[in-house]
SEGUDO-281114 format. One record per atom (N, C-alpha, C): chain; atom name; x, y, z. Coordinates in steps of 0.2 Angstrom, whole numbers, plus 5000, padded with zeros to 4 digits. Layout:
% SEGUDO-281114
R  chain  atom     X     Y     Z
R      A    CA     X     Y     Z
...
END
This chain:
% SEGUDO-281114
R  chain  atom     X     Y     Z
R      A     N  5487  5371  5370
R      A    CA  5486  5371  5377
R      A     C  5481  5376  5379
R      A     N  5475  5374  5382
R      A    CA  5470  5376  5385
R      A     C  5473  5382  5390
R      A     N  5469  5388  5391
R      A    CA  5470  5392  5395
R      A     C  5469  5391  5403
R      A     N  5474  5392  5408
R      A    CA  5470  5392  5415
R      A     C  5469  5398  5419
R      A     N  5463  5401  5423
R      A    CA  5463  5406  5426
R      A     C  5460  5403  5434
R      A     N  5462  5408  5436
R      A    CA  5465  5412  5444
R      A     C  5462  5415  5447
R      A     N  5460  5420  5452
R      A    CA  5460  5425  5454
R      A     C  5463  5426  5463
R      A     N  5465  5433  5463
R      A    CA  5469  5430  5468
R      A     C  5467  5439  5471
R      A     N  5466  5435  5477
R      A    CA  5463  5441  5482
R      A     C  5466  5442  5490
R      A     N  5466  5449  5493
R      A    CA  5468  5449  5499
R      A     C  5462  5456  5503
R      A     N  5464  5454  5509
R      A    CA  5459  5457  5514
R      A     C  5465  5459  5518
R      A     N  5465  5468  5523
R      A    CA  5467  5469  5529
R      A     C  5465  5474  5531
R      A     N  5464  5475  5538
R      A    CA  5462  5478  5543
R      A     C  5468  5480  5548
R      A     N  5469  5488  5548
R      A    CA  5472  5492  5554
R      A     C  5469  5494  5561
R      A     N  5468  5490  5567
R      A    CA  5465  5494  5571
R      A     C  5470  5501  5573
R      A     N  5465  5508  5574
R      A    CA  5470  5511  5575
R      A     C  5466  5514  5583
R      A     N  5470  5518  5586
R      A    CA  5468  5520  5592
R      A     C  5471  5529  5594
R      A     N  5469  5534  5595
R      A    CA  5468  5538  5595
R      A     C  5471  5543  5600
R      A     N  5476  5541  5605
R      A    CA  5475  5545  5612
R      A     C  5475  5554  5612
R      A     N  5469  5551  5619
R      A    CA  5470  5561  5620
R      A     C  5476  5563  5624
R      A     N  5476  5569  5623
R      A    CA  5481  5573  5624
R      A     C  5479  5580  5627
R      A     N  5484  5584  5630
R      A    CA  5481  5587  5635
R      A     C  5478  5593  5630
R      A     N  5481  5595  5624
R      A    CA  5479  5599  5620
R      A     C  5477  5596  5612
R      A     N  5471  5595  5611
R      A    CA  5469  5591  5606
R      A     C  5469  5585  5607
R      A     N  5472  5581  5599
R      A    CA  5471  5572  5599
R      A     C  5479  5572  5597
R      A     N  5481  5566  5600
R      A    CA  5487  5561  5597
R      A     C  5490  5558  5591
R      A     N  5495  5556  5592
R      A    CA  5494  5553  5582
R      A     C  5492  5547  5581
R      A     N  5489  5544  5575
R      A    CA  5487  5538  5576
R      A     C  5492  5532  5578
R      A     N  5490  5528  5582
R      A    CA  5495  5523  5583
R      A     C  5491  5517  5584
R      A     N  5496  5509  5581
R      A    CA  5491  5505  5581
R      A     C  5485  5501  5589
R      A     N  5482  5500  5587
R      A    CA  5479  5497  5596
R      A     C  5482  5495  5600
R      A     N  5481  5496  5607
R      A    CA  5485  5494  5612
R      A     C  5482  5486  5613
R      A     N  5475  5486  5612
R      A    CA  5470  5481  5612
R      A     C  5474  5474  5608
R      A     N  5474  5476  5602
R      A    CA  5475  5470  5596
R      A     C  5484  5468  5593
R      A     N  5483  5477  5594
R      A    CA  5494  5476  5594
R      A     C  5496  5475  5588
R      A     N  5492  5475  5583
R      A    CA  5494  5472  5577
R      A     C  5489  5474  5571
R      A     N  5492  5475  5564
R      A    CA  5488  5473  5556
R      A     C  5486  5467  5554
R      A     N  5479  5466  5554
R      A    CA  5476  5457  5553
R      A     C  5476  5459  5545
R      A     N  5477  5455  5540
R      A    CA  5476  5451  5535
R      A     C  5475  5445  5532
R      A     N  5474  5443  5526
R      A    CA  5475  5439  5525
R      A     C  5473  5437  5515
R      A     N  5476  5432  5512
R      A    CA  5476  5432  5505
R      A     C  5476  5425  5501
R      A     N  5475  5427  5493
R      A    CA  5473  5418  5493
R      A     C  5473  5420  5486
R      A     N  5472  5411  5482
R      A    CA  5473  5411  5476
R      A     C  5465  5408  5473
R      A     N  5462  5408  5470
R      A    CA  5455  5404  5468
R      A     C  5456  5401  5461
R      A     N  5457  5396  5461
R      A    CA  5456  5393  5454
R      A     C  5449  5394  5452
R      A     N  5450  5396  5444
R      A    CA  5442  5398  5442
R      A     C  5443  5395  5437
R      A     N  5434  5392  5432
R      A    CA  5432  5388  5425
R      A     C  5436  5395  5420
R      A     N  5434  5402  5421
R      A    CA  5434  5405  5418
R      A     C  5432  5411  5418
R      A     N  5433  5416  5415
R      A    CA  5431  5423  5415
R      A     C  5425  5427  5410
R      A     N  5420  5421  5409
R      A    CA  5418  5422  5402
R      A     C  5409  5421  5402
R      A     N  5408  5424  5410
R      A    CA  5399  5427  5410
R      A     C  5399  5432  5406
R      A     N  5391  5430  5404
R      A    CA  5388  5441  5403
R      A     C  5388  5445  5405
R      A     N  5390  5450  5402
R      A    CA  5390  5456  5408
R      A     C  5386  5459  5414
R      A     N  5378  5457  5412
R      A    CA  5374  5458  5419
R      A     C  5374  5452  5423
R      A     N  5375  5446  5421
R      A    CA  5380  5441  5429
R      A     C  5384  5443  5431
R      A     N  5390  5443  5427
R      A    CA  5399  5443  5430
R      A     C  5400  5452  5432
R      A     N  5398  5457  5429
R      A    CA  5399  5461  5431
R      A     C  5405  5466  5425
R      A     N  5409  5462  5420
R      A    CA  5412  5464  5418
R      A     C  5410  5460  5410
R      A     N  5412  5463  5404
R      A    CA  5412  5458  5401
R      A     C  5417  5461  5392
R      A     N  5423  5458  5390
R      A    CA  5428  5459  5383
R      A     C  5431  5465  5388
R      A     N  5433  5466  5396
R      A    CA  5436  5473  5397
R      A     C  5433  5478  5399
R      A     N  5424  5476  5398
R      A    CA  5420  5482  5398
R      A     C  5414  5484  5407
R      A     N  5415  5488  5409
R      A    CA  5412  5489  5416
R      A     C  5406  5486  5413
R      A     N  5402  5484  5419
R      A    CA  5393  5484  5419
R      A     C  5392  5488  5426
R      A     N  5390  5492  5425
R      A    CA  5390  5494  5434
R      A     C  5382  5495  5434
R      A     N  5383  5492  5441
R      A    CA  5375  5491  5444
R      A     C  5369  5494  5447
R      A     N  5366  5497  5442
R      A    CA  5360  5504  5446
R      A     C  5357  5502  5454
R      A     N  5360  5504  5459
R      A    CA  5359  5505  5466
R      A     C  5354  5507  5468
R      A     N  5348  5504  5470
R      A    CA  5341  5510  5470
R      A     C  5341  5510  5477
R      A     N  5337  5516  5479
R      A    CA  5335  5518  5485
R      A     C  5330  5514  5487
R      A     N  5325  5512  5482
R      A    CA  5318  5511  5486
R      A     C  5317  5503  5486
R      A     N  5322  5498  5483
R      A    CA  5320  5493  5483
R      A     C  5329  5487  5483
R      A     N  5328  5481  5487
R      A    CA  5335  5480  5486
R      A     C  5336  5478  5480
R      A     N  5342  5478  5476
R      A    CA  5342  5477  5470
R      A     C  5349  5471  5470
R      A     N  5346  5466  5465
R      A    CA  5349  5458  5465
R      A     C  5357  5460  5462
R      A     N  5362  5456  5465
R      A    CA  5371  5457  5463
R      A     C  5370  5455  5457
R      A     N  5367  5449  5454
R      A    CA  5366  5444  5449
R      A     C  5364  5441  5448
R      A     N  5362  5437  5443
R      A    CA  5357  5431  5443
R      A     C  5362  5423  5446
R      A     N  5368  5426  5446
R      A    CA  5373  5418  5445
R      A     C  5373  5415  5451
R      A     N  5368  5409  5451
R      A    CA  5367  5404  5460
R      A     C  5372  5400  5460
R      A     N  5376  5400  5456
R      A    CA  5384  5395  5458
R      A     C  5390  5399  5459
R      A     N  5391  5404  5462
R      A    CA  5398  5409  5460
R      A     C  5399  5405  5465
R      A     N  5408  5406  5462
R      A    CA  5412  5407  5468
R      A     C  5416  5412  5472
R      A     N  5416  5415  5468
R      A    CA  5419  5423  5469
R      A     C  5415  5430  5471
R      A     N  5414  5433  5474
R      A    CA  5409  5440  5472
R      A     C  5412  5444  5477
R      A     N  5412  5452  5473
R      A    CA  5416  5457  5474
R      A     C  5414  5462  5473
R      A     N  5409  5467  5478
R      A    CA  5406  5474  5476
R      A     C  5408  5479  5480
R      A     N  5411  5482  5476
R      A    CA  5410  5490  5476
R      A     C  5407  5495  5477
R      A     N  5408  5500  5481
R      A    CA  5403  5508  5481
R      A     C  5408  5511  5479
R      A     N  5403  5510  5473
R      A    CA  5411  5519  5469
R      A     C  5409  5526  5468
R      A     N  5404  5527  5475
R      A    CA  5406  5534  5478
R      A     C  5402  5540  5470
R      A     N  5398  5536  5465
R      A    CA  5395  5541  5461
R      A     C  5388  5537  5459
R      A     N  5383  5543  5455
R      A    CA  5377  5540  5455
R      A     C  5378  5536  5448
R      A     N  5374  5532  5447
R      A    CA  5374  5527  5444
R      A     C  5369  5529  5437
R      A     N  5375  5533  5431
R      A    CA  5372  5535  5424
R      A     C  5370  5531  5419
R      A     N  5374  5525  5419
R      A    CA  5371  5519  5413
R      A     C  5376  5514  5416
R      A     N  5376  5507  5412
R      A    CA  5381  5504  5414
R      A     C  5387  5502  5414
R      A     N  5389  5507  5409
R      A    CA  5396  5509  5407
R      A     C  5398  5516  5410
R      A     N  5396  5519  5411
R      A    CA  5398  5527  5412
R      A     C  5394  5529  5419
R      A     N  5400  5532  5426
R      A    CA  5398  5534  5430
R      A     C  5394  5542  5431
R      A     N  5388  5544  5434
R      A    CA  5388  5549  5436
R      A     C  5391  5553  5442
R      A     N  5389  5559  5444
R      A    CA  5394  5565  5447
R      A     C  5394  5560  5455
R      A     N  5398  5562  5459
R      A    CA  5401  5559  5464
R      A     C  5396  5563  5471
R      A     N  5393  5556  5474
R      A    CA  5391  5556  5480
R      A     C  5392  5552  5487
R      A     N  5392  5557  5490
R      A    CA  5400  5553  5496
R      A     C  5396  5551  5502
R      A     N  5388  5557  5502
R      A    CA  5383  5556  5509
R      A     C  5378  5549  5507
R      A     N  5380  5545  5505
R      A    CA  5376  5538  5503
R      A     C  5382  5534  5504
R      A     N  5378  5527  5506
R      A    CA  5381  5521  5508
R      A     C  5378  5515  5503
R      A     N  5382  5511  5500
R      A    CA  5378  5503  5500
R      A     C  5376  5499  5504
R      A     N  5369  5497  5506
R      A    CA  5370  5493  5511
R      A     C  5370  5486  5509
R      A     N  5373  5483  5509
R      A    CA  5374  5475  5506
R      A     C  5370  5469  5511
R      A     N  5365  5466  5508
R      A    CA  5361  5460  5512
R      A     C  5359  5454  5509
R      A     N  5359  5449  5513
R      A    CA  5358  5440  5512
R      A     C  5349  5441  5513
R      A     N  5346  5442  5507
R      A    CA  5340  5441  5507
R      A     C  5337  5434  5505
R      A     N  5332  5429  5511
R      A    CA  5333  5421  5508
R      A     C  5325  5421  5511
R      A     N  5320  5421  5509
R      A    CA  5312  5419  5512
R      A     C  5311  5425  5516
R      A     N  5309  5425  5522
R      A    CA  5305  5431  5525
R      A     C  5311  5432  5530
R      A     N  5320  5432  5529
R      A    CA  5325  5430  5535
R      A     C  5330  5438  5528
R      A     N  5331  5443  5531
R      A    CA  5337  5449  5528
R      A     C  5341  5450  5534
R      A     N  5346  5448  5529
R      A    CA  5352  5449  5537
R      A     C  5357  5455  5533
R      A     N  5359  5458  5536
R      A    CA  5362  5464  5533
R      A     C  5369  5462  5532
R      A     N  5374  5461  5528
R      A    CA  5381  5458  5529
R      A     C  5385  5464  5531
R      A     N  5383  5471  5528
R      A    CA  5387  5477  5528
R      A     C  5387  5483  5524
R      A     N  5388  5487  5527
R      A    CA  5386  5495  5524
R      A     C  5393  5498  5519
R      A     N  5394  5500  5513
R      A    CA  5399  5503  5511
R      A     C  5400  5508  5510
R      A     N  5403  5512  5512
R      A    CA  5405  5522  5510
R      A     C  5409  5521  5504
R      A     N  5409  5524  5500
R      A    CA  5413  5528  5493
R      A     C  5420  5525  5493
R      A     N  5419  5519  5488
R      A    CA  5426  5517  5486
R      A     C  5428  5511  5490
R      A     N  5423  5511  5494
R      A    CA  5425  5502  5499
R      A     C  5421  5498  5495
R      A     N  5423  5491  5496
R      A    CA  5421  5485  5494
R      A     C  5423  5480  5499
R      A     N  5420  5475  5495
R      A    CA  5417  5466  5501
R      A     C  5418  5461  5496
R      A     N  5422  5456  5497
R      A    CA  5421  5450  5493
R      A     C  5419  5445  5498
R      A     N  5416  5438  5495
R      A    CA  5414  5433  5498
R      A     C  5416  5429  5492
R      A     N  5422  5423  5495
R      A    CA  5421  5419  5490
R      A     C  5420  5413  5493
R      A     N  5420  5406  5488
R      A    CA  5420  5397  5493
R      A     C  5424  5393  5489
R      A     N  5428  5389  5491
R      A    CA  5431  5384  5487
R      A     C  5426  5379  5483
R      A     N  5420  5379  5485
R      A    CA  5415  5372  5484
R      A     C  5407  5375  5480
R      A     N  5409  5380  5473
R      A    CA  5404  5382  5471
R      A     C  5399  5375  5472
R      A     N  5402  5369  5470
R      A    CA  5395  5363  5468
R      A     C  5393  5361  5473
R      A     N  5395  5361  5480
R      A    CA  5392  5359  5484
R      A     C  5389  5363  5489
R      A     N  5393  5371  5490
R      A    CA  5391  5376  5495
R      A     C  5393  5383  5488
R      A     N  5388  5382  5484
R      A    CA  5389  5388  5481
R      A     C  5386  5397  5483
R      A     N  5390  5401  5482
R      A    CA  5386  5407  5482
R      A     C  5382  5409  5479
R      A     N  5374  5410  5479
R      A    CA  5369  5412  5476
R      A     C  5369  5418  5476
R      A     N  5369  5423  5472
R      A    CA  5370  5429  5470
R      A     C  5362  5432  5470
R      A     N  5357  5429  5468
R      A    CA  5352  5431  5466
R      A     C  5347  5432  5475
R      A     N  5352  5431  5481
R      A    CA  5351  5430  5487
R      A     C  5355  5436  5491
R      A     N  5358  5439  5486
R      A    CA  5363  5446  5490
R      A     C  5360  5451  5485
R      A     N  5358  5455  5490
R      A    CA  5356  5463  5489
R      A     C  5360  5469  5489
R      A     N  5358  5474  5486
R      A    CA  5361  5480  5488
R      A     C  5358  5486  5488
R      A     N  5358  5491  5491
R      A    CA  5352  5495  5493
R      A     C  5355  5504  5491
R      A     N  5353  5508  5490
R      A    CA  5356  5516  5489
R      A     C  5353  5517  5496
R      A     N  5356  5521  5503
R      A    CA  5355  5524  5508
R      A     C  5357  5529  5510
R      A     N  5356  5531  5515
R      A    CA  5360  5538  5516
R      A     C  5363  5537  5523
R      A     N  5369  5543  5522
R      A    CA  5372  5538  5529
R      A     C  5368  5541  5535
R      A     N  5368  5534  5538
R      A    CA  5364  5538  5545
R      A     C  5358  5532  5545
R      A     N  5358  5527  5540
R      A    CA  5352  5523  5538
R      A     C  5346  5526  5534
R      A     N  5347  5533  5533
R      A    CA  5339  5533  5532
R      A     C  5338  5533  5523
R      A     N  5331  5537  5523
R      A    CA  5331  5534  5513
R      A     C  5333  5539  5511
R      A     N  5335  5536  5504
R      A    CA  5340  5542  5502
R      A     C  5334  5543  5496
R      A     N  5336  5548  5493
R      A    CA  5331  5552  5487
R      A     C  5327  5550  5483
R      A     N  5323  5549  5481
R      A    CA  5321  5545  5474
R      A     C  5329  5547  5468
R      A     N  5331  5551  5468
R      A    CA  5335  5551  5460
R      A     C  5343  5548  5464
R      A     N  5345  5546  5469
R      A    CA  5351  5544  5472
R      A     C  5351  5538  5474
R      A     N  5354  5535  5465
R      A    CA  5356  5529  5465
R      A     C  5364  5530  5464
R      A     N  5367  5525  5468
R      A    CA  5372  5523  5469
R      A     C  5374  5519  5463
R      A     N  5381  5519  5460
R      A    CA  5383  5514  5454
R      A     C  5386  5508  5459
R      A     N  5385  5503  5457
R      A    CA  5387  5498  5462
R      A     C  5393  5493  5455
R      A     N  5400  5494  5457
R      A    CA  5404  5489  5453
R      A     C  5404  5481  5455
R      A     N  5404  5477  5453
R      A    CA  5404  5471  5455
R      A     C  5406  5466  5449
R      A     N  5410  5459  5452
R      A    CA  5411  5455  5450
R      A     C  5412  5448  5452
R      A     N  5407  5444  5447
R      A    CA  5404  5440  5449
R      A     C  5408  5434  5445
R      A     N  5410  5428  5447
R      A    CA  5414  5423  5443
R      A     C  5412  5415  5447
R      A     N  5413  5408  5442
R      A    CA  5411  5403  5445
R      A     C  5417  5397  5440
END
């Protein structure tokens, strides 16, 4: 019997709200605005877990982590059909592809849809945050990987150092 694979993913966001108080801040408590914890979660039927390491991100068990450069955005992957993709700031600089270096917390990923002369920015990540995008209809609305970027910055937008690059984890599947 042939094997079948899955992947199963979830997203939530807490709005919190802060009141002042006559001495100091308040405790956190959820928004008065929203009133509630949004989430949401799901299952992706996938062909397989079985790219290269520098497409998929992983490959036998083994990390591939992503050199993050400051001065140019650098491609998630070459894979035009994904249906899944999943990146990481893992908050250190980026030693080799297996092996993190020393931890840098004042840099961000900024993540972007580069497509012709149009870069829209999707989102910025601090140390230890991550973003997936996935689609049900890789064949007919696939994700092109070689279309999202990712950038080493320092927070605040500006450029960060020639030698502060970010390790970017990522996982790419179709």
């Amino acid at each position: 019997m042939a094997a079948t694979y899955k992947l199963n993913f979830a997203v939530s966001c807490t709005p919190i709200e802060i009141p002042a108080v006559e001495y100091g801040t308040g405790q956190d408590q959820i928004s008065s605005e929203v009133g509630k914890s949004l989430g949401g979660s799901g299952s992706l039927a996938m062909t397989d877990f079985a790219g290269g390491a520098a497409a998929q991100g992983y490959n036998d068990q083994t990390v591939n982590y992503l050199n993050c450069v400051d001065d140019a955005a650098t491609q998630i992957s070459s894979e035009t059909t994904a249906k899944f993709v999943f990146i990481k700031n893992t908050g250190h600089l980026y030693s080799s592809a297996t092996a993190l270096g020393v931890a840098l917390a004042d840099h961000l990923v900024k993540v972007e849809s580069v497509g012709g002369s149009d870069t829209i920015v999707l989102g910025s990540l601090n140390a230890g945050e991550a973003m997936i995008f996935k689609t049900e209809e890789a064949s007919t609305n696939p994700i092109n990987c070689t279309k999202i970027k990712v950038t080493t910055v320092a927070i605040g937008g500006g450029a960060a150092d020639a030698a502060d690059h970010l390790a970017v984890e990522y996982l790419v599947t179709n």
